[in-house]
VEXDOSE-830069 format. One record per residue (C-alpha): residue number from 0; x, y, z. Coordinates in steps of 0.5 Angstrom, whole numbers, plus 500, padded with zeros to 3 digits. Example, Ala and Ser with C-alpha at 12.3 -4.5 7.8 and 13.67 -1.06 7.14 Angstrom:
REM residues 2
atom nr=0 | x=525 | y=491 | z=516
atom nr=1 | x=527 | y=498 | z=514
This chain:
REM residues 256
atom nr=0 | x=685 | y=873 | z=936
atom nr=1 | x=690 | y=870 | z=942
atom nr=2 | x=696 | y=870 | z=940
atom nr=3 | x=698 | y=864 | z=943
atom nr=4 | x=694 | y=860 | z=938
atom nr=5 | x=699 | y=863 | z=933
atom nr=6 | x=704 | y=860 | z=929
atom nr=7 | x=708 | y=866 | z=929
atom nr=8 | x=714 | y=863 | z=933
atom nr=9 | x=715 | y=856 | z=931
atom nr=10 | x=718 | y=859 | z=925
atom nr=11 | x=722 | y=864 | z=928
atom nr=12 | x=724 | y=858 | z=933
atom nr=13 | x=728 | y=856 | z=928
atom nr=14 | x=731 | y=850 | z=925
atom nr=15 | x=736 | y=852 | z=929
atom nr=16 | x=737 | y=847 | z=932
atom nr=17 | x=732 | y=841 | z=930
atom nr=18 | x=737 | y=838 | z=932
atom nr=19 | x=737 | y=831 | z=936
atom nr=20 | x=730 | y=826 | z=934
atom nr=21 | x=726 | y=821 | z=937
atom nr=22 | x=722 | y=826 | z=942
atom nr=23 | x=717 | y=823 | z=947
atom nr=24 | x=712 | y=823 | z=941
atom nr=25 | x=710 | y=818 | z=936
atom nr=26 | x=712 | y=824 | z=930
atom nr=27 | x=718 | y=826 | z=932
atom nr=28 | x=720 | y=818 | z=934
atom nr=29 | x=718 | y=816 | z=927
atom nr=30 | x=723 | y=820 | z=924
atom nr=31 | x=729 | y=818 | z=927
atom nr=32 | x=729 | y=813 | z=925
atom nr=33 | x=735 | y=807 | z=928
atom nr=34 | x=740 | y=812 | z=930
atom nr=35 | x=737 | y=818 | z=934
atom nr=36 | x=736 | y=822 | z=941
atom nr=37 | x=732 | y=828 | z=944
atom nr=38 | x=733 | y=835 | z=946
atom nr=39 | x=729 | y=841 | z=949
atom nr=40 | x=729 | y=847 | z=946
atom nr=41 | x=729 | y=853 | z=950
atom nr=42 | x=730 | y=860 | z=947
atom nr=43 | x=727 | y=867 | z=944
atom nr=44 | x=726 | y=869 | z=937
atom nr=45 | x=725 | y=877 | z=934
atom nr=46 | x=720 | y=879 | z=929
atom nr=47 | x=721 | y=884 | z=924
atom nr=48 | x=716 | y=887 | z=922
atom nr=49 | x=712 | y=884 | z=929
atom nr=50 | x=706 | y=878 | z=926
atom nr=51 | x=699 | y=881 | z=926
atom nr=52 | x=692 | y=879 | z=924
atom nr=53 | x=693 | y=880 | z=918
atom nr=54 | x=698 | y=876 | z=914
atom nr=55 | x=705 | y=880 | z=911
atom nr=56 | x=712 | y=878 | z=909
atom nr=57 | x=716 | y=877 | z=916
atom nr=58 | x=724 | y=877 | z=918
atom nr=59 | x=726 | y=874 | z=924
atom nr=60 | x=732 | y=872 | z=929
atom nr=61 | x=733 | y=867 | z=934
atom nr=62 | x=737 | y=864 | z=939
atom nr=63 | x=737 | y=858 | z=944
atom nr=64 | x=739 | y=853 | z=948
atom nr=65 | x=739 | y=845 | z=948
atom nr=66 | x=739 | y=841 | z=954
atom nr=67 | x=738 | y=846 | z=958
atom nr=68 | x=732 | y=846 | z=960
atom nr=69 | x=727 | y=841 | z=966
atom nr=70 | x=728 | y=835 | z=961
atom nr=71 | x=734 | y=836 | z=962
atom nr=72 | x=741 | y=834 | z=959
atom nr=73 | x=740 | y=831 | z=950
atom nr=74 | x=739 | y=823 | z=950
atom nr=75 | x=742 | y=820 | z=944
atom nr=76 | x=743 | y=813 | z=942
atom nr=77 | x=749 | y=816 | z=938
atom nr=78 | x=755 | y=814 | z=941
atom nr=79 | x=760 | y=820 | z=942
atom nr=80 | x=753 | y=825 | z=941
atom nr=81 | x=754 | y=832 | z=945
atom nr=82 | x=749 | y=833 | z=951
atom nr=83 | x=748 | y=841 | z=950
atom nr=84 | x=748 | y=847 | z=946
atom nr=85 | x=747 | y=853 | z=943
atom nr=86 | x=743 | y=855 | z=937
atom nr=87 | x=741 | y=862 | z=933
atom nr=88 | x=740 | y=865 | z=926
atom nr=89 | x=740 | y=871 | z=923
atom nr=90 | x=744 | y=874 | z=928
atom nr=91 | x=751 | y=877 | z=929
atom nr=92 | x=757 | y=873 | z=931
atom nr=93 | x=764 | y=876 | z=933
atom nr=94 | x=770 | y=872 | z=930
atom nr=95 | x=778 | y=874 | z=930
atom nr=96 | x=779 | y=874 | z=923
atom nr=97 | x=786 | y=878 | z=919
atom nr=98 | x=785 | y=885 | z=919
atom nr=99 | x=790 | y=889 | z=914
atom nr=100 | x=792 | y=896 | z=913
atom nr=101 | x=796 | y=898 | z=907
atom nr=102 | x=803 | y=899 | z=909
atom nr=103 | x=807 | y=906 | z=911
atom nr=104 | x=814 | y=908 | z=909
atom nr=105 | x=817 | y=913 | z=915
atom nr=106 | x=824 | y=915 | z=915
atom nr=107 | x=826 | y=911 | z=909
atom nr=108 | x=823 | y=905 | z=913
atom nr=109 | x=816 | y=901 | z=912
atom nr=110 | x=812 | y=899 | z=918
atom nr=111 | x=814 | y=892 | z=917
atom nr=112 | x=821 | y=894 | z=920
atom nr=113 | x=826 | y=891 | z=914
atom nr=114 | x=823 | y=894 | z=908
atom nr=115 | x=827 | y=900 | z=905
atom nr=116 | x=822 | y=905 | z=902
atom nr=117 | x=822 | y=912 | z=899
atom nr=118 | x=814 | y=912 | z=899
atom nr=119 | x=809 | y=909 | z=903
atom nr=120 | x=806 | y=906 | z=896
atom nr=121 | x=813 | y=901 | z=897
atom nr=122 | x=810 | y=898 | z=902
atom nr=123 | x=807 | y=891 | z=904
atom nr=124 | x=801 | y=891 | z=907
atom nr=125 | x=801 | y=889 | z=914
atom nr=126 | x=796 | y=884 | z=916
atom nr=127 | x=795 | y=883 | z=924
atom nr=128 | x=788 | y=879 | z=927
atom nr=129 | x=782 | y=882 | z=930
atom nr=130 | x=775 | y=881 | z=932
atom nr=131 | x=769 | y=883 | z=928
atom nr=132 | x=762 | y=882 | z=926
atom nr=133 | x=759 | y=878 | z=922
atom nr=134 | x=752 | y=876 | z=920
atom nr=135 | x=748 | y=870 | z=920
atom nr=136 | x=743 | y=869 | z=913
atom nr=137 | x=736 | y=872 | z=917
atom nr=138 | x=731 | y=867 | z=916
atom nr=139 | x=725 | y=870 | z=912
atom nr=140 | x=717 | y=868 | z=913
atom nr=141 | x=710 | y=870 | z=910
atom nr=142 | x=704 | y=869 | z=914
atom nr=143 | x=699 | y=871 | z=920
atom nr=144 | x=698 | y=870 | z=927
atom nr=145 | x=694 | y=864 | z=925
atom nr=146 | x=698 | y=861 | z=920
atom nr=147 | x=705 | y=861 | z=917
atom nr=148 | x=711 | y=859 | z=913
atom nr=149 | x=718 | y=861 | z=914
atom nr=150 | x=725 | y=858 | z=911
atom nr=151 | x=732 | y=858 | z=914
atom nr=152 | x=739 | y=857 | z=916
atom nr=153 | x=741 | y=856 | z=924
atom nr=154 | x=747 | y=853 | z=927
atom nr=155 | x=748 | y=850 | z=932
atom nr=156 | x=755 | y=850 | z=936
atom nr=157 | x=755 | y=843 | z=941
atom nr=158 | x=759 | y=843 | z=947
atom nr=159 | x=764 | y=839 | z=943
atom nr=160 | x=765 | y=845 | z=941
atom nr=161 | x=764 | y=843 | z=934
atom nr=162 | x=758 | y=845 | z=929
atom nr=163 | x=752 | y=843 | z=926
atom nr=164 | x=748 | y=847 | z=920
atom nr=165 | x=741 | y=847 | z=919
atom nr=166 | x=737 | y=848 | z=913
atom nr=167 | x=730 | y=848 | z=915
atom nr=168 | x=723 | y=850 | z=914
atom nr=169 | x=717 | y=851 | z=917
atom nr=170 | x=710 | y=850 | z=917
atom nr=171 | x=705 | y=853 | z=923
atom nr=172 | x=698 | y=853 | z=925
atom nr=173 | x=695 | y=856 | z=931
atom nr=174 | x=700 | y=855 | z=936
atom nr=175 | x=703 | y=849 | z=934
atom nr=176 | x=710 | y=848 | z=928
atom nr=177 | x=713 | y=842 | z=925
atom nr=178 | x=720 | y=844 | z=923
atom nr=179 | x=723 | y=840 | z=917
atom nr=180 | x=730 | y=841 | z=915
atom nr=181 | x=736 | y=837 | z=913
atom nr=182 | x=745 | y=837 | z=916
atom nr=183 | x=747 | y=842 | z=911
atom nr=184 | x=755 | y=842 | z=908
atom nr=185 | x=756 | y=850 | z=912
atom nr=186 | x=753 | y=857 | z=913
atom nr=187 | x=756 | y=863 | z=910
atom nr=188 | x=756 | y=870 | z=914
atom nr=189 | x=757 | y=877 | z=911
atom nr=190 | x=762 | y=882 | z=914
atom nr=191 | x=759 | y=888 | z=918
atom nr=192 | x=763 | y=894 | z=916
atom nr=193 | x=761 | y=898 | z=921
atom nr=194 | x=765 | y=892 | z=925
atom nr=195 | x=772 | y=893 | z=923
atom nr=196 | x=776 | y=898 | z=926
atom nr=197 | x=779 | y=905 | z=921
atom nr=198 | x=783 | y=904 | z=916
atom nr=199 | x=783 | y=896 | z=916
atom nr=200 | x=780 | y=891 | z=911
atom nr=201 | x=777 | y=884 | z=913
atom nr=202 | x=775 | y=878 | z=910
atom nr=203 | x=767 | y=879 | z=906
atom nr=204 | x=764 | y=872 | z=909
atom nr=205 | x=766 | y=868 | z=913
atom nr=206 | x=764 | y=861 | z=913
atom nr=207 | x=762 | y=856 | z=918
atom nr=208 | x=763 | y=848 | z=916
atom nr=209 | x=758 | y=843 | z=919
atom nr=210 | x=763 | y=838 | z=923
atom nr=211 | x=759 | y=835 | z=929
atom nr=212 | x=761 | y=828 | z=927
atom nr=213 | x=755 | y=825 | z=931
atom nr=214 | x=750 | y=829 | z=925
atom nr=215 | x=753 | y=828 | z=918
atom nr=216 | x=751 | y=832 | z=913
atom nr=217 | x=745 | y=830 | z=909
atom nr=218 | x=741 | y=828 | z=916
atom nr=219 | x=735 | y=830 | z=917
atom nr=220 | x=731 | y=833 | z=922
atom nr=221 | x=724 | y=835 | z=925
atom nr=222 | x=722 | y=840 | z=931
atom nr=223 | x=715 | y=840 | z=935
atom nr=224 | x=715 | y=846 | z=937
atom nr=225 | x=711 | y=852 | z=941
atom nr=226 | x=711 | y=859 | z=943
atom nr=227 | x=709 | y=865 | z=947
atom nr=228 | x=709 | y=872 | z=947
atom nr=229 | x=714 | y=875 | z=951
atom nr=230 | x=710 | y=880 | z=954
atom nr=231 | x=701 | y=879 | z=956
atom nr=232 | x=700 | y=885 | z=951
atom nr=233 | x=703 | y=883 | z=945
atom nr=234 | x=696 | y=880 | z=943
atom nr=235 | x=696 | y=880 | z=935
atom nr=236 | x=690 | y=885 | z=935
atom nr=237 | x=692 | y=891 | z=938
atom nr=238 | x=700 | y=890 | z=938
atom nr=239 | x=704 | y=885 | z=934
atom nr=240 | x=708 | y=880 | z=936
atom nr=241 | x=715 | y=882 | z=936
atom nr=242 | x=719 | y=877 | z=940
atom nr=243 | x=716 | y=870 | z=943
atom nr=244 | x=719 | y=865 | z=948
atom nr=245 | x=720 | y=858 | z=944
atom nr=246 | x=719 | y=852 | z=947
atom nr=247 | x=719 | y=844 | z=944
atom nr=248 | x=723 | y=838 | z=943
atom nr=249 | x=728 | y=837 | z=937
atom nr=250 | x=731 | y=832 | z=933
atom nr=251 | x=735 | y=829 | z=928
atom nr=252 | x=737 | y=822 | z=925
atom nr=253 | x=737 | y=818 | z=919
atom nr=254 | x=733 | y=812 | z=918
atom nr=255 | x=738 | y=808 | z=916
């Protein structure tokens, strides 16, 4: 089987960031309805395990860029919509967050420099900010070279600044996927606690609002999308699909 008749990637290549609608094909241009643009999607998606011949249950990653590739920057008929960004799922991604270590009682002192103590179990805690690890909700699929299904969560981050989470699902075959997927209200990240520094605490979740106003929640989206291997070996046969390069046009709109 060739595996670049596979589906494999356009699950892996992520609702991510479907964002942007009304792309140059009739599909895409359907759904946006009234309010709407067009974005290229450009990125690479990590499977695990690798996709194969034989159909199996599959976790993957995802990162991209929009706006970035030959067809240039994002169009939109939205006024005030970003022209670039960037786009993952299932990754980790460093944010400051308020670390806090208990509190030590030293020479009748606590380390806050005004509490009076006689032990430490007197003390307040100490609370600084500090950067750690937090990961992203890892898209899962089902499927083979040949076919697949996968669901998820991606973010977007604009270069507004703001973001746009997407909850999506993707239906392939062979090397062509259609991604379906709506504005979600926000993504909650999990703390990675080999991340945070000896004998602090940090925050179990993190949470990351959806606040692109140009994409409100409860839009939808839809992505045409294709893929191929990264490297010429990974042939579906004899070697599995462990990473692909994505490639497609994404969108986002209402039809209202």
């Amino acid at each position: 089987m060739d595996v670049r008749r596979s589906s494999i990637v356009l699950g892996a290549a992520l609702g991510a960031a479907m964002l942007w609608v009304a792309g140059p094909g009739a599909l895409l241009a359907g759904a946006a309805g009234p309010g709407g643009g067009e974005c290229q999607l450009q990125g690479v998606a990590n499977l695990s395990p690798p996709l194969s011949s034989a159909s199996g249950s599959f976790a993957y990653n995802f990162t991209g860029t929009l706006g970035t590739g030959p067809m240039g920057s994002c169009q939109s008929n939205v006024a005030g919509a970003p022209t670039t960004g960037t786009v993952s799922a299932g990754i980790q991604l460093s944010e400051t967050v308020p670390l806090t270590r208990p509190g030590v009682c030293t020479n009748g002192r606590c380390d806050d420099g005004v509490t009076a103590c006689v032990n430490s179990s007197q003390c307040p805690a100490v609370v600084t900010s500090g950067t750690v690890l937090y990961q992203e909700p890892i898209p899962q699929g089902s499927g083979s070279c040949g076919s697949s299904t996968t669901a998820g969560e991606s973010l977007v981050t604009w270069g507004d600044g703001k973001h746009s989470v997407i909850d999506y699902d993707t239906t392939g075959a062979l090397a062509a996927v259609v991604l379906q997927g709506t504005v979600g209200v926000s993504m909650t990240l999990t703390l990675v606690a080999s991340s945070v520094p000896a004998g602090f605490t940090a925050p179990p979740t993190y949470v990351i609002n959806t606040d692109e106003p140009a994409f409100p929640v409860g839009e939808g989206s839809l992505a045409l999308l294709t893929f191929s291997p990264t490297t010429q070996d990974q042939n579906c046969v004899t070697v599995g699909v462990s990473s692909a390069n994505i490639d497609g046009v994404v969108g986002i709109g209402s039809g209202t």
